[in-house]
Biopython code that builds the backbone (N, CA, C, O; Angstrom):
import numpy as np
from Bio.PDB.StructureBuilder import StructureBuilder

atoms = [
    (1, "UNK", "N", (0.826, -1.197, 0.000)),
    (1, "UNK", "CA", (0.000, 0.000, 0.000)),
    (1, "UNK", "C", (0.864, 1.252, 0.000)),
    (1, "UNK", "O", (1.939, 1.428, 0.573)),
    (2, "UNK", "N", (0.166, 2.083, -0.764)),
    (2, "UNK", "CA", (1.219, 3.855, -0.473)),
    (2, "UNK", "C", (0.218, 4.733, 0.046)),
    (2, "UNK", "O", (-0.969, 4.713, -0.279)),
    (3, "UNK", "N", (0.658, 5.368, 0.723)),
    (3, "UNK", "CA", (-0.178, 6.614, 1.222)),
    (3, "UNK", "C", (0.318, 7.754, 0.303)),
    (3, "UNK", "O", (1.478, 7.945, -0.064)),
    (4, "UNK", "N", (-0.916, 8.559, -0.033)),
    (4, "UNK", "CA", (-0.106, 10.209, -0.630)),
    (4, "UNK", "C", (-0.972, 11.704, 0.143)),
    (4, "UNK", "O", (-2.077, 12.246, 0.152)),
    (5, "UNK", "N", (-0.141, 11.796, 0.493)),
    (5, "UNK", "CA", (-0.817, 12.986, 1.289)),
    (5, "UNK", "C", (-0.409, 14.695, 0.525)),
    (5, "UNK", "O", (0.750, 15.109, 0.558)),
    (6, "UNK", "N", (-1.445, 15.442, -0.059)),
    (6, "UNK", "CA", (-1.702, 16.767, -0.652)),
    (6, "UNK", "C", (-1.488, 17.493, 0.615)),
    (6, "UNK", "O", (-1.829, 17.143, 1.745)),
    (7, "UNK", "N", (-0.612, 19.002, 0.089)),
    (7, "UNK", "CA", (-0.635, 20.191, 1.237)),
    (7, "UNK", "C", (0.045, 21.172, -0.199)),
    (7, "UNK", "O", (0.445, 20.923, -1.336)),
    (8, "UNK", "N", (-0.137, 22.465, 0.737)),
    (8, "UNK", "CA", (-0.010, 23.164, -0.278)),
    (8, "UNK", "C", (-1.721, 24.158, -1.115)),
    (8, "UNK", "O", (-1.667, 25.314, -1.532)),
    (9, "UNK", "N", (-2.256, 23.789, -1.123)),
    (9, "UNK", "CA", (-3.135, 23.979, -1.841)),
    (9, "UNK", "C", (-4.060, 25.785, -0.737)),
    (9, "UNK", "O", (-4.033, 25.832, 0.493)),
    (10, "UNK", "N", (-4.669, 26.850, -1.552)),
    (10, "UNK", "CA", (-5.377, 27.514, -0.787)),
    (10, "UNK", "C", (-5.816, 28.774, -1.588)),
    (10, "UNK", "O", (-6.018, 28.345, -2.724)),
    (11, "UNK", "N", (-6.083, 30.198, -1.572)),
    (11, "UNK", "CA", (-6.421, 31.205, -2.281)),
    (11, "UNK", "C", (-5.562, 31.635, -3.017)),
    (11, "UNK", "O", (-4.436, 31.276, -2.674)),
    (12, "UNK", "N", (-5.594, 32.149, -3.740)),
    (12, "UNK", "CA", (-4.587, 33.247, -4.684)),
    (12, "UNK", "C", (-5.378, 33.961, -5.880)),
    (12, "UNK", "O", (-6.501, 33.649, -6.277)),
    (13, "UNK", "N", (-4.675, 34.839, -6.302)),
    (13, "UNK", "CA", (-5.457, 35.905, -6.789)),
    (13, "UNK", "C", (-4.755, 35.556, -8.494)),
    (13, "UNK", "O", (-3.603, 35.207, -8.753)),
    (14, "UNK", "N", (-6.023, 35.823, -9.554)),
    (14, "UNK", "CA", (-5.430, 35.348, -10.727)),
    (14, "UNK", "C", (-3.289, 35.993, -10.964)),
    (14, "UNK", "O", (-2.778, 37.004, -10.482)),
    (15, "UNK", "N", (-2.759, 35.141, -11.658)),
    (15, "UNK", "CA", (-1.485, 35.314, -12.239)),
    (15, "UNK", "C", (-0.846, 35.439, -10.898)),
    (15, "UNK", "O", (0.308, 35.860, -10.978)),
    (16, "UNK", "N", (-1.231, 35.212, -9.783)),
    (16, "UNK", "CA", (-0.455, 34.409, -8.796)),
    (16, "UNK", "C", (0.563, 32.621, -8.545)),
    (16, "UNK", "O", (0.209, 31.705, -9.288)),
    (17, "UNK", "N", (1.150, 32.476, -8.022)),
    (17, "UNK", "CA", (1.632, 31.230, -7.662)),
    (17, "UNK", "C", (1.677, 30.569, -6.928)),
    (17, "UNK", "O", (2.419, 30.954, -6.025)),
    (18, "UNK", "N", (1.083, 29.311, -6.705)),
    (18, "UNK", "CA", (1.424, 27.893, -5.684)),
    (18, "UNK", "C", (2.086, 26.620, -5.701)),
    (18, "UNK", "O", (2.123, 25.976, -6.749)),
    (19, "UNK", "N", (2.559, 26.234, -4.750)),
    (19, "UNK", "CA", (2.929, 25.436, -4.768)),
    (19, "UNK", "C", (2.937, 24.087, -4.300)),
    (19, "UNK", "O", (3.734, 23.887, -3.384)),
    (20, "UNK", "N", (2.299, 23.156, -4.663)),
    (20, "UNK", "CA", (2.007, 22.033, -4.326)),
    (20, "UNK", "C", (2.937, 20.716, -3.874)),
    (20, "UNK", "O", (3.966, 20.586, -4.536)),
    (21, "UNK", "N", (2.770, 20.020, -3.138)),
    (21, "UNK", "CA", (3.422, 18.587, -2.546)),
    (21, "UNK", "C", (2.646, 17.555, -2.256)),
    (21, "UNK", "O", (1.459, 17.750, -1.999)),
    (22, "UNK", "N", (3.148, 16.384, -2.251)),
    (22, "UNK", "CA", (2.333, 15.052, -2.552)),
    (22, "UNK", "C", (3.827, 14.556, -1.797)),
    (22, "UNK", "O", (4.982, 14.828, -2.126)),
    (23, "UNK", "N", (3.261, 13.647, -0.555)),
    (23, "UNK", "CA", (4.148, 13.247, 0.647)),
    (23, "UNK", "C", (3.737, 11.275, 0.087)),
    (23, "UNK", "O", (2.810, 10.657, 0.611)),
    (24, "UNK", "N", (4.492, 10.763, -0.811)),
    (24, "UNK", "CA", (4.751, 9.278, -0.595)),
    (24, "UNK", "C", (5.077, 8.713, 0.768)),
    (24, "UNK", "O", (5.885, 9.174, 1.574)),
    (25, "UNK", "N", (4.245, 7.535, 0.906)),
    (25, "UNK", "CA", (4.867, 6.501, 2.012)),
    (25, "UNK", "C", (4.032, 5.604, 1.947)),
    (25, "UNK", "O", (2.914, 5.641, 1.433)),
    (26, "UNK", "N", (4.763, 4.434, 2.675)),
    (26, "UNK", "CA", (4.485, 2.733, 2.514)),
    (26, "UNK", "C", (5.174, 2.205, 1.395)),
    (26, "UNK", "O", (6.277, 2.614, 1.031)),
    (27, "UNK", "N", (4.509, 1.264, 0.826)),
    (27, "UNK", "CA", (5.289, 0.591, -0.079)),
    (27, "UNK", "C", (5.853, 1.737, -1.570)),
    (27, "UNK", "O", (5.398, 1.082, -2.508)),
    (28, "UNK", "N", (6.230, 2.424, -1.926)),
    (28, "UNK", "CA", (5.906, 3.273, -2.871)),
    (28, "UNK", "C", (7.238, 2.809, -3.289)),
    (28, "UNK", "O", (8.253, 2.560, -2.637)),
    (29, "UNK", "N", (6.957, 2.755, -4.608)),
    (29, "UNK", "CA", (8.430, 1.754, -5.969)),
    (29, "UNK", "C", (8.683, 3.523, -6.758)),
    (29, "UNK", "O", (7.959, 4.352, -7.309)),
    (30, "UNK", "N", (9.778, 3.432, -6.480)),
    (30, "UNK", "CA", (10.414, 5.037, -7.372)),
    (30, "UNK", "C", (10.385, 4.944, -8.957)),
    (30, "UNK", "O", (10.442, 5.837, -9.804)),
    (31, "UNK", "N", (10.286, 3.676, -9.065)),
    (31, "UNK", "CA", (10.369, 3.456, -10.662)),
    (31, "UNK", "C", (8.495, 3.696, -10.911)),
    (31, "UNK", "O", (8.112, 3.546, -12.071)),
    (32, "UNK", "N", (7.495, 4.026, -9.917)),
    (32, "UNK", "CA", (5.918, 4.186, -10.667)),
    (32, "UNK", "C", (6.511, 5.839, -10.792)),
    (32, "UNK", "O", (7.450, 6.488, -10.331)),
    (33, "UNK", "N", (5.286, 6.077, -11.759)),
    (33, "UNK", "CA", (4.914, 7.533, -12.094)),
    (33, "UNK", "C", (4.139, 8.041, -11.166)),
    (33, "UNK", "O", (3.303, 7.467, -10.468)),
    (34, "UNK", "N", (4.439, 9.093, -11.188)),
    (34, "UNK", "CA", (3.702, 10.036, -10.280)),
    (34, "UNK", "C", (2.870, 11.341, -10.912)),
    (34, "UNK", "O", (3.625, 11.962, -11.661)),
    (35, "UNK", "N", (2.068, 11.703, -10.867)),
    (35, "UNK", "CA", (0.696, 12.563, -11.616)),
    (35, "UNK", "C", (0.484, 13.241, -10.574)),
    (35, "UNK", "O", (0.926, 12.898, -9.477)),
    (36, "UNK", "N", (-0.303, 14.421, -10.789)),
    (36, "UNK", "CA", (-1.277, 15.117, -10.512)),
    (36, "UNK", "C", (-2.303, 15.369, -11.437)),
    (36, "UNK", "O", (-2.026, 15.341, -12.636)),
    (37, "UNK", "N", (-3.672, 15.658, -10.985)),
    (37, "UNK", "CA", (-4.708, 15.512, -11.674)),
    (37, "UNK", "C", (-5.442, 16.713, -10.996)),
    (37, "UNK", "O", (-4.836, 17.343, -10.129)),
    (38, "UNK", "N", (-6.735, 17.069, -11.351)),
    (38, "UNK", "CA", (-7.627, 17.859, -11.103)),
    (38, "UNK", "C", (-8.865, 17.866, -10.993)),
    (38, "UNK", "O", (-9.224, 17.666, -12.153)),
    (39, "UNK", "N", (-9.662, 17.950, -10.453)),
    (39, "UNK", "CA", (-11.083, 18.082, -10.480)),
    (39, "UNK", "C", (-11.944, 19.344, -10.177)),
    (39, "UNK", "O", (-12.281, 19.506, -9.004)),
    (40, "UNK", "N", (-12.375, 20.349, -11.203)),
    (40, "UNK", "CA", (-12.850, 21.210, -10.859)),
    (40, "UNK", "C", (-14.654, 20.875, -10.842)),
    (40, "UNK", "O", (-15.269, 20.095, -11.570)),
    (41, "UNK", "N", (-15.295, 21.948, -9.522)),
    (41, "UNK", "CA", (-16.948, 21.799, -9.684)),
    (41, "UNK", "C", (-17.340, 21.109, -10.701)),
    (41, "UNK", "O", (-17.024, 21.345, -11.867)),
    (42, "UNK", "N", (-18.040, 20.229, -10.325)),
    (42, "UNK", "CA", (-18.899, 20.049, -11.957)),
    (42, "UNK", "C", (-18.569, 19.279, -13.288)),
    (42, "UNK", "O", (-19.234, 19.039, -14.296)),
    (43, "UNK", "N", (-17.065, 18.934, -12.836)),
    (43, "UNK", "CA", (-16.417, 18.247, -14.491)),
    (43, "UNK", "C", (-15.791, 17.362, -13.959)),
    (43, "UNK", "O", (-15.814, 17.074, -12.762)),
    (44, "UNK", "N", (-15.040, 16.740, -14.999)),
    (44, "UNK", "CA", (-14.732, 15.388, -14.268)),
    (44, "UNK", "C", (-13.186, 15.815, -14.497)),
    (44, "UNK", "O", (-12.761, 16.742, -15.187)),
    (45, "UNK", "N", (-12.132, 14.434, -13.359)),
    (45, "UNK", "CA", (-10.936, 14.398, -13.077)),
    (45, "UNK", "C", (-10.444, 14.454, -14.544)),
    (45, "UNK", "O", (-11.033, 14.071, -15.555)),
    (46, "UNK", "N", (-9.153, 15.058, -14.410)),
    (46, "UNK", "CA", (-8.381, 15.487, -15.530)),
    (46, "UNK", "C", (-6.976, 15.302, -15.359)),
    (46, "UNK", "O", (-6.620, 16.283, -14.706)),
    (47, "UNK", "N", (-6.225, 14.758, -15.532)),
    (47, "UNK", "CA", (-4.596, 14.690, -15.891)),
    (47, "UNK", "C", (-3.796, 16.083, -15.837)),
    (47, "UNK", "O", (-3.486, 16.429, -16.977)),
    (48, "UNK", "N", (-3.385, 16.955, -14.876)),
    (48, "UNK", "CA", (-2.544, 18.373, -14.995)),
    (48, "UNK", "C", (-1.296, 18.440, -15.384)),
    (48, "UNK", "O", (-0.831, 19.396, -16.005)),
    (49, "UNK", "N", (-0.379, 16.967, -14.892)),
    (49, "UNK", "CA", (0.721, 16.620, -15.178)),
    (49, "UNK", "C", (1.304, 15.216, -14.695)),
    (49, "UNK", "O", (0.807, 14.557, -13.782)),
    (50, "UNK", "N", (2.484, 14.832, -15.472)),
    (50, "UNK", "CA", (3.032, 13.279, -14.958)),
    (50, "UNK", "C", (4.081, 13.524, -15.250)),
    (50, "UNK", "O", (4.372, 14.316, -16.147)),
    (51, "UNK", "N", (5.106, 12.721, -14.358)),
    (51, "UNK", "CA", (6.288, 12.396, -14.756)),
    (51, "UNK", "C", (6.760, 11.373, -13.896)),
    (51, "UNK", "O", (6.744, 11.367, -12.666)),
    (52, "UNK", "N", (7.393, 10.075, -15.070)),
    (52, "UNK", "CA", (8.026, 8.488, -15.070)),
    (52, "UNK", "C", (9.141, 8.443, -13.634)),
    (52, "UNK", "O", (9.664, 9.316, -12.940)),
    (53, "UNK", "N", (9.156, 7.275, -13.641)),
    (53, "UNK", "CA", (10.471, 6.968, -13.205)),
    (53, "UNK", "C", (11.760, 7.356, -13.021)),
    (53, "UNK", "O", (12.528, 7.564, -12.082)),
    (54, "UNK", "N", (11.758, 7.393, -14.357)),
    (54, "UNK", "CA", (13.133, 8.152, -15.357)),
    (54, "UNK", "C", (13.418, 9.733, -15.381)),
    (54, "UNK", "O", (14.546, 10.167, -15.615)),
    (55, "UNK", "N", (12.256, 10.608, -15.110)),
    (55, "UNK", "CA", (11.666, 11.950, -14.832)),
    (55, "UNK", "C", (11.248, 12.321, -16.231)),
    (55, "UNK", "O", (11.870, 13.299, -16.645)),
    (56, "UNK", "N", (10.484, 11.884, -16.970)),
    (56, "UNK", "CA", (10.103, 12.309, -17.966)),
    (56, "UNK", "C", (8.962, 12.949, -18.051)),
    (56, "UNK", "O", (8.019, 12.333, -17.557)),
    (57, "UNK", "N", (8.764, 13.790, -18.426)),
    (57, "UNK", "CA", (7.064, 14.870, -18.042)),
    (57, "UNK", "C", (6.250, 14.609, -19.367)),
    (57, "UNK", "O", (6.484, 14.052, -20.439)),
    (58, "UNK", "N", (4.874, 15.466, -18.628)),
    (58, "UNK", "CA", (3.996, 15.588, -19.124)),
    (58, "UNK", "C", (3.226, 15.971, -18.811)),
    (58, "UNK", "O", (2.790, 15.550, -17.740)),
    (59, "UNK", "N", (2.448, 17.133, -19.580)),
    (59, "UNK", "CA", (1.666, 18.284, -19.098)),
    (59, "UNK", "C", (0.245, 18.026, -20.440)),
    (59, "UNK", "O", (0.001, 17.577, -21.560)),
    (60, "UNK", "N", (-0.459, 18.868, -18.973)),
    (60, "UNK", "CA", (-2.198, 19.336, -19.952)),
    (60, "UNK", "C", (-1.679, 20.364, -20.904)),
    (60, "UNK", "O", (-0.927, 21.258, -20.516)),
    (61, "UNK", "N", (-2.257, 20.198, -22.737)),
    (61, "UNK", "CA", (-1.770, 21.866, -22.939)),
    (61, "UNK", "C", (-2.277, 22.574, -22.118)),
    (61, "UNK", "O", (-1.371, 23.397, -21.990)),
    (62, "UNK", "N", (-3.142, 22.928, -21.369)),
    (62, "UNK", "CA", (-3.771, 24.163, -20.423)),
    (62, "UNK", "C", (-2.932, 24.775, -19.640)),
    (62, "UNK", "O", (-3.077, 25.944, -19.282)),
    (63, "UNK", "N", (-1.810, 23.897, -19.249)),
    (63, "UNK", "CA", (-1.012, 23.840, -17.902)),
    (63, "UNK", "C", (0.628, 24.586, -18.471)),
    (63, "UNK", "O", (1.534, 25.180, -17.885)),
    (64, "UNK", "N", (0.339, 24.097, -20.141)),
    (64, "UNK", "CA", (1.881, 24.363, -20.495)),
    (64, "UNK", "C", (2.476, 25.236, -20.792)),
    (64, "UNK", "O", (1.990, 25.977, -21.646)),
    (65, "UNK", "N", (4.084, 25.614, -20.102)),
    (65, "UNK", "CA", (4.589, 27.038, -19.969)),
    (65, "UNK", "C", (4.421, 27.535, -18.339)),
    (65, "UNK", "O", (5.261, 28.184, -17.716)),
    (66, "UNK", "N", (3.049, 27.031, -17.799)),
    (66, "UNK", "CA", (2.783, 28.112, -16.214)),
    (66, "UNK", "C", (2.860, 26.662, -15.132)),
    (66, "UNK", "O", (2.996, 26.944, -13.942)),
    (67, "UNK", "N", (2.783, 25.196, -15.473)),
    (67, "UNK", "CA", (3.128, 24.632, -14.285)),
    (67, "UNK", "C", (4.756, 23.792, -14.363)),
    (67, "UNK", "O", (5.592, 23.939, -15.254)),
    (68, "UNK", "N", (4.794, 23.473, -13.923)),
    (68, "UNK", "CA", (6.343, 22.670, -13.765)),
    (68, "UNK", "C", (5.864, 21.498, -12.859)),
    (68, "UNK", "O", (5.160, 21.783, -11.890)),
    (69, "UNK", "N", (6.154, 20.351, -13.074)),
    (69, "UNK", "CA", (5.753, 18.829, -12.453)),
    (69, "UNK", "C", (7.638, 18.620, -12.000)),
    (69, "UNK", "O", (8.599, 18.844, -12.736)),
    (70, "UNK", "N", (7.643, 18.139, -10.594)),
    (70, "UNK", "CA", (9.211, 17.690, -10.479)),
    (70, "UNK", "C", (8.997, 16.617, -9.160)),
    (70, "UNK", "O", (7.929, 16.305, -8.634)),
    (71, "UNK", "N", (10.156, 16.232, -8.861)),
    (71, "UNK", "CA", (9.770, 14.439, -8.034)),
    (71, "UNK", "C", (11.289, 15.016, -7.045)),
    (71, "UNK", "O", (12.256, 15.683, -7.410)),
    (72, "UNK", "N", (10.939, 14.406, -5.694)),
    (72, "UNK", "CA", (12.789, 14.327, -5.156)),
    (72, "UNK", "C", (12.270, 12.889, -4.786)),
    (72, "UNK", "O", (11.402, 12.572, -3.972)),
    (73, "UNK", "N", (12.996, 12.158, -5.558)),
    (73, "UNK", "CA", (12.857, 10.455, -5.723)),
    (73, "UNK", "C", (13.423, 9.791, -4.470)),
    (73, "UNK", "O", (12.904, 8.719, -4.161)),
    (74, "UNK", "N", (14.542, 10.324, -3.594)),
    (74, "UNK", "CA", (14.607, 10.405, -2.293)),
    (74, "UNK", "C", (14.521, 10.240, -1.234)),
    (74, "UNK", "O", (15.018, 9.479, -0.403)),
    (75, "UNK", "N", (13.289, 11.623, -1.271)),
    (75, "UNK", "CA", (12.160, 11.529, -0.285)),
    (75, "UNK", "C", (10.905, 11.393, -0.698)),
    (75, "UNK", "O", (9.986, 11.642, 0.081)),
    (76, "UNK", "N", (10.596, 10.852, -2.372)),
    (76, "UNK", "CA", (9.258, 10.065, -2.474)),
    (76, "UNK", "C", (8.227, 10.761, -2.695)),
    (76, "UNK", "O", (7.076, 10.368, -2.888)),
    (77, "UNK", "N", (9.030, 12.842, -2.643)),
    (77, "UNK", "CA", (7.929, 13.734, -2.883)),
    (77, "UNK", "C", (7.673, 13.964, -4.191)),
    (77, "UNK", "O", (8.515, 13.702, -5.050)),
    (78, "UNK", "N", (6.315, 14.551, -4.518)),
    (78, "UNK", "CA", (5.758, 15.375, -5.889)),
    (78, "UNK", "C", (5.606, 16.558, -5.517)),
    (78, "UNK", "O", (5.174, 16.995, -4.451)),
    (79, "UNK", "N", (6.215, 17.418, -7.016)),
    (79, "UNK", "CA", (5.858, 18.927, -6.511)),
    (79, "UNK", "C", (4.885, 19.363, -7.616)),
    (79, "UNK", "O", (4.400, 18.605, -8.456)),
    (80, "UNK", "N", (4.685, 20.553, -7.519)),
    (80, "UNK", "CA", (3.794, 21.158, -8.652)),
    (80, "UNK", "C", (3.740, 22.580, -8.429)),
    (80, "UNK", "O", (2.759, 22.978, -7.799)),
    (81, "UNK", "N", (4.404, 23.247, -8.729)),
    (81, "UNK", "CA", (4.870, 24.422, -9.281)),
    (81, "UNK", "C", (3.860, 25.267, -10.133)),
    (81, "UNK", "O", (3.913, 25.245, -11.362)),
    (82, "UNK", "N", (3.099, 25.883, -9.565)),
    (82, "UNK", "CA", (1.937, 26.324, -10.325)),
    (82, "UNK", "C", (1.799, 28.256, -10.691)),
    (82, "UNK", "O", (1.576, 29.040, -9.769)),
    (83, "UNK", "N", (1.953, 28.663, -11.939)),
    (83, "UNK", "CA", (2.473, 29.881, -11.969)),
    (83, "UNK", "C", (1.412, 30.797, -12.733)),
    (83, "UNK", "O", (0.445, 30.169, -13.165)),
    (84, "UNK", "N", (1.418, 31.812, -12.912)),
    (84, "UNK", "CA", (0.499, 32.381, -13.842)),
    (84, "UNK", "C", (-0.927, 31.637, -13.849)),
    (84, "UNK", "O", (-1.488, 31.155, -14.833)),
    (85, "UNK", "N", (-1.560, 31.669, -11.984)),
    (85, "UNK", "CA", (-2.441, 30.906, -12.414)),
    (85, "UNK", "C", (-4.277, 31.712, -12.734)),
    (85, "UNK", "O", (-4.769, 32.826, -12.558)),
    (86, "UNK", "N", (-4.617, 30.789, -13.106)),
    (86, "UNK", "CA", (-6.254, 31.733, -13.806)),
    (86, "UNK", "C", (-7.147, 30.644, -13.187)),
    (86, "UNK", "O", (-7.023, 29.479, -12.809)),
    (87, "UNK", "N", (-8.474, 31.941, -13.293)),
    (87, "UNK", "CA", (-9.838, 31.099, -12.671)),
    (87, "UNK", "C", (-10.145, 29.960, -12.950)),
    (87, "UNK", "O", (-10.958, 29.381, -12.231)),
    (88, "UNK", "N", (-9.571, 29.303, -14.096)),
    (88, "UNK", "CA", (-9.989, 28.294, -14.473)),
    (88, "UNK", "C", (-9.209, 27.197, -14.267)),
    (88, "UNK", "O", (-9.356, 26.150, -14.896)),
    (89, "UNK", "N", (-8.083, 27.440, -13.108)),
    (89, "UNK", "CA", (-7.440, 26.576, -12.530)),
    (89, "UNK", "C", (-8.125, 25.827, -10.998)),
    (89, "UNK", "O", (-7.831, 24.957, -10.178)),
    (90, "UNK", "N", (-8.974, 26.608, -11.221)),
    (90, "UNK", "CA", (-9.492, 26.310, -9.543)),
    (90, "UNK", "C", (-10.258, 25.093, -9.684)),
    (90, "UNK", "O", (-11.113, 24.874, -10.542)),
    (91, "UNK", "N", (-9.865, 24.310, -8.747)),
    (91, "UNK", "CA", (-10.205, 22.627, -8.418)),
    (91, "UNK", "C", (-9.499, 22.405, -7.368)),
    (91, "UNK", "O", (-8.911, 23.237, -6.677)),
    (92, "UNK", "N", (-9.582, 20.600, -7.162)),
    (92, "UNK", "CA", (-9.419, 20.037, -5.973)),
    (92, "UNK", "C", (-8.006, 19.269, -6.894)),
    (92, "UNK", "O", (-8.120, 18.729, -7.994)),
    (93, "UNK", "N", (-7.056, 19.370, -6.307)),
    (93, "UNK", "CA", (-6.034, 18.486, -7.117)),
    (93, "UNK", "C", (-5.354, 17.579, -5.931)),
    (93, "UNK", "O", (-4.957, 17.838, -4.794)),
    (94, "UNK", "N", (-5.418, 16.188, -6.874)),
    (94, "UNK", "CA", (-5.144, 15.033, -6.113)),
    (94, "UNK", "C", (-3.732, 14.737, -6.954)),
    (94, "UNK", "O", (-3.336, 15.185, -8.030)),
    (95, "UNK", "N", (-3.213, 13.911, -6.128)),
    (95, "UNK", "CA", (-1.849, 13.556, -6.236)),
    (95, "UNK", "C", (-1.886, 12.044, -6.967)),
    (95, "UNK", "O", (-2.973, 11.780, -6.454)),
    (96, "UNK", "N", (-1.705, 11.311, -7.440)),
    (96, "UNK", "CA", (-1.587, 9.728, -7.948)),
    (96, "UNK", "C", (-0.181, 9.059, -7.971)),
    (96, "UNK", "O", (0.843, 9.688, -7.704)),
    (97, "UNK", "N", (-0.202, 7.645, -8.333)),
    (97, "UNK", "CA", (1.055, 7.098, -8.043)),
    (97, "UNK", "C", (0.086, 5.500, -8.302)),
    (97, "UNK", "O", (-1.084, 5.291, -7.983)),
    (98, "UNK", "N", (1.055, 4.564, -8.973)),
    (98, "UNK", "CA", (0.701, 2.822, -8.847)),
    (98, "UNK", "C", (1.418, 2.040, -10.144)),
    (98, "UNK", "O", (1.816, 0.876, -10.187)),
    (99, "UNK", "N", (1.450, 3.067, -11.184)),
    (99, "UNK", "CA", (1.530, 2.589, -12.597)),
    (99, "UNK", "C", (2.980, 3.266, -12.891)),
    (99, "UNK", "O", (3.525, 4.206, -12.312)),
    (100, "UNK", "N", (3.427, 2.464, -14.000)),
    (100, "UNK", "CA", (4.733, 2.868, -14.687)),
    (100, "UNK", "C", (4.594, 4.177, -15.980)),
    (100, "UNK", "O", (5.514, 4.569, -16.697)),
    (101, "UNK", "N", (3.347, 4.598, -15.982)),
    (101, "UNK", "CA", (3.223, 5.422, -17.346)),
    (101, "UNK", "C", (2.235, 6.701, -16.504)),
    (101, "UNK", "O", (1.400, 6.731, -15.600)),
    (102, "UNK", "N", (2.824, 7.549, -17.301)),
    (102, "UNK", "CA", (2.899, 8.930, -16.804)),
    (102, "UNK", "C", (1.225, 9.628, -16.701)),
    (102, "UNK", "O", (0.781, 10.351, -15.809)),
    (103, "UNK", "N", (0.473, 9.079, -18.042)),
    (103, "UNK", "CA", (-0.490, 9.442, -18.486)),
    (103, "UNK", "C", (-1.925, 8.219, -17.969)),
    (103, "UNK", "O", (-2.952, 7.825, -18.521)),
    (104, "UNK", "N", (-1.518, 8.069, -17.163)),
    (104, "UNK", "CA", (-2.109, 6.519, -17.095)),
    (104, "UNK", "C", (-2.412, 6.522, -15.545)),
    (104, "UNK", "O", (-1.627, 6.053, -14.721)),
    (105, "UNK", "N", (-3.530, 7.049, -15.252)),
    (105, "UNK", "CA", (-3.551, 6.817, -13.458)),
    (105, "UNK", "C", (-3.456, 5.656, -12.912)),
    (105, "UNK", "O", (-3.968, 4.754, -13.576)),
    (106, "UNK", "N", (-2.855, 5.280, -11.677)),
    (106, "UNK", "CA", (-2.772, 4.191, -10.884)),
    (106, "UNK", "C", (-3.314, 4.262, -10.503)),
    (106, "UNK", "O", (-4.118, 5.147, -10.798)),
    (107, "UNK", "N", (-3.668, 2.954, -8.755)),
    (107, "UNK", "CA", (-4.445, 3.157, -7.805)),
    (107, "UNK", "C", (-3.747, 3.767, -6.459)),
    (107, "UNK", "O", (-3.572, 2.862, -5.643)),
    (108, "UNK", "N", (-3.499, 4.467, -6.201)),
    (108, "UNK", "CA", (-3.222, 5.176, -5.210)),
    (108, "UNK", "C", (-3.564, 6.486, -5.491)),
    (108, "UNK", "O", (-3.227, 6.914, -6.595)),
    (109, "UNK", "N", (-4.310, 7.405, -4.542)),
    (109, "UNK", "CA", (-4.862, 8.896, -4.418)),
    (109, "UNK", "C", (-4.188, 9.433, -3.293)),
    (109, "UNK", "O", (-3.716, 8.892, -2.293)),
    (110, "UNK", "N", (-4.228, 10.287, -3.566)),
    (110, "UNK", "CA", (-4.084, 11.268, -2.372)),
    (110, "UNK", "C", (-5.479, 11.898, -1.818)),
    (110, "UNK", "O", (-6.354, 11.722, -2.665)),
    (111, "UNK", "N", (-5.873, 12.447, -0.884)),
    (111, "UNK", "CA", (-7.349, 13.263, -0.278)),
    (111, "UNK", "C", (-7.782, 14.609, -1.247)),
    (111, "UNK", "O", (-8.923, 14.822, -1.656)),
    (112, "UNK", "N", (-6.775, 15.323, -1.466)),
    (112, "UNK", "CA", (-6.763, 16.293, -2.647)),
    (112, "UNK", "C", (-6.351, 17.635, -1.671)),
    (112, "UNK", "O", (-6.181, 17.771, -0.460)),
    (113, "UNK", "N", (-6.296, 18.370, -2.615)),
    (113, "UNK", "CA", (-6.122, 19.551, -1.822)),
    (113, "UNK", "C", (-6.666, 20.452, -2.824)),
    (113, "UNK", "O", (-6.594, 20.385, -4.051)),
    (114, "UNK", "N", (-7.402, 21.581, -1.831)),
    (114, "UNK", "CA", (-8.030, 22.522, -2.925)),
    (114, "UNK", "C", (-7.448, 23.574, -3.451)),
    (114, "UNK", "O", (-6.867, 24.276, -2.623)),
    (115, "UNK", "N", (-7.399, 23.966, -4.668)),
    (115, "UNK", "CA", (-7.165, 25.360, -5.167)),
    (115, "UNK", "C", (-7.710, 25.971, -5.621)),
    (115, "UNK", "O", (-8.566, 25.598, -6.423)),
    (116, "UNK", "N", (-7.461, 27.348, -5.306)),
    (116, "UNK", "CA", (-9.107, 28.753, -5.944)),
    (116, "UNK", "C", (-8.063, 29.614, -6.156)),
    (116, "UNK", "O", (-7.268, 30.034, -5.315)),
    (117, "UNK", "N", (-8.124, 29.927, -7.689)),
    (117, "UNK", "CA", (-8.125, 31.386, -8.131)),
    (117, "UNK", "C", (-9.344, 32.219, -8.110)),
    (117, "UNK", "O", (-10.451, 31.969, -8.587)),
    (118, "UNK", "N", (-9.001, 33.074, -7.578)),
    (118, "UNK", "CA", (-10.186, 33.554, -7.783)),
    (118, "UNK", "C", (-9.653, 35.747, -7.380)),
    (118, "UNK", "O", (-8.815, 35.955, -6.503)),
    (119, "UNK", "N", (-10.281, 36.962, -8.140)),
    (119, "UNK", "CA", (-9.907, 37.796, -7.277)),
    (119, "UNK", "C", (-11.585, 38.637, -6.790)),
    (119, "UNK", "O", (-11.606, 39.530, -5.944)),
]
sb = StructureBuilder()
sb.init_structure("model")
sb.init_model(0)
sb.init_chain("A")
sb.init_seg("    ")
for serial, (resi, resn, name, xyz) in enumerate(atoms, 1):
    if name == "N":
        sb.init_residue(resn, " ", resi, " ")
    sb.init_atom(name, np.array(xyz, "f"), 0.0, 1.0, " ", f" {name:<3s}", serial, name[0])
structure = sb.get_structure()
């Protein structure tokens, strides 16, 4: 089993920045991918970013240019680097981890953590 625990997440005013973390533990294999995803009101979960084993990324176009996805393989953390952000970033973003492919959710979640642009 892995645990992933979201922090980080809270207000900011459009073309502001946050920064997100996703805390691995238990069994967690450095070689799965690690994601973040999104869920805003009303729509369904969405893919924001991934990156492999190997650190290979991958981003929503929505995301690309203003987030940055990075791992300290380490200590098992996910970051998410969130920049220039707009109203239409605001959701609950969960952390993932189980699978070897970037684009490809596993079974492990995190609780989520919320984010609001909003001014």
């Amino acid at each position: 089993q892995v645990q992933l625990v979201e922090s980080g997440g809270g207000l900011v005013e459009p073309g502001g920045s946050l920064r997100l973390s996703c805390a691995a533990s238990g069994n967690m294999f450095s070689g799965y991918a690690m994601a973040w995803y999104r869920q805003a009101l009303g729509k369904q979960r969405e893919l924001v970013a991934g990156i492999t084993g190997r650190g290979i990324t991958e981003y929503a176009d929505s995301v690309k240019g203003r987030f940055t996805i990075s791992r300290d393989y380490a200590k098992n953390t996910l970051f998410l680097e969130m920049n220039s952000l707009k109203p239409e970033d605001t959701a609950v973003y969960y952390c993932n981890t189980g699978r070897w492919e970037a684009t490809i959710p596993g079974g492990y979640w995190g609780q989520g953590t919320q984010v609001t642009v909003s001014s």
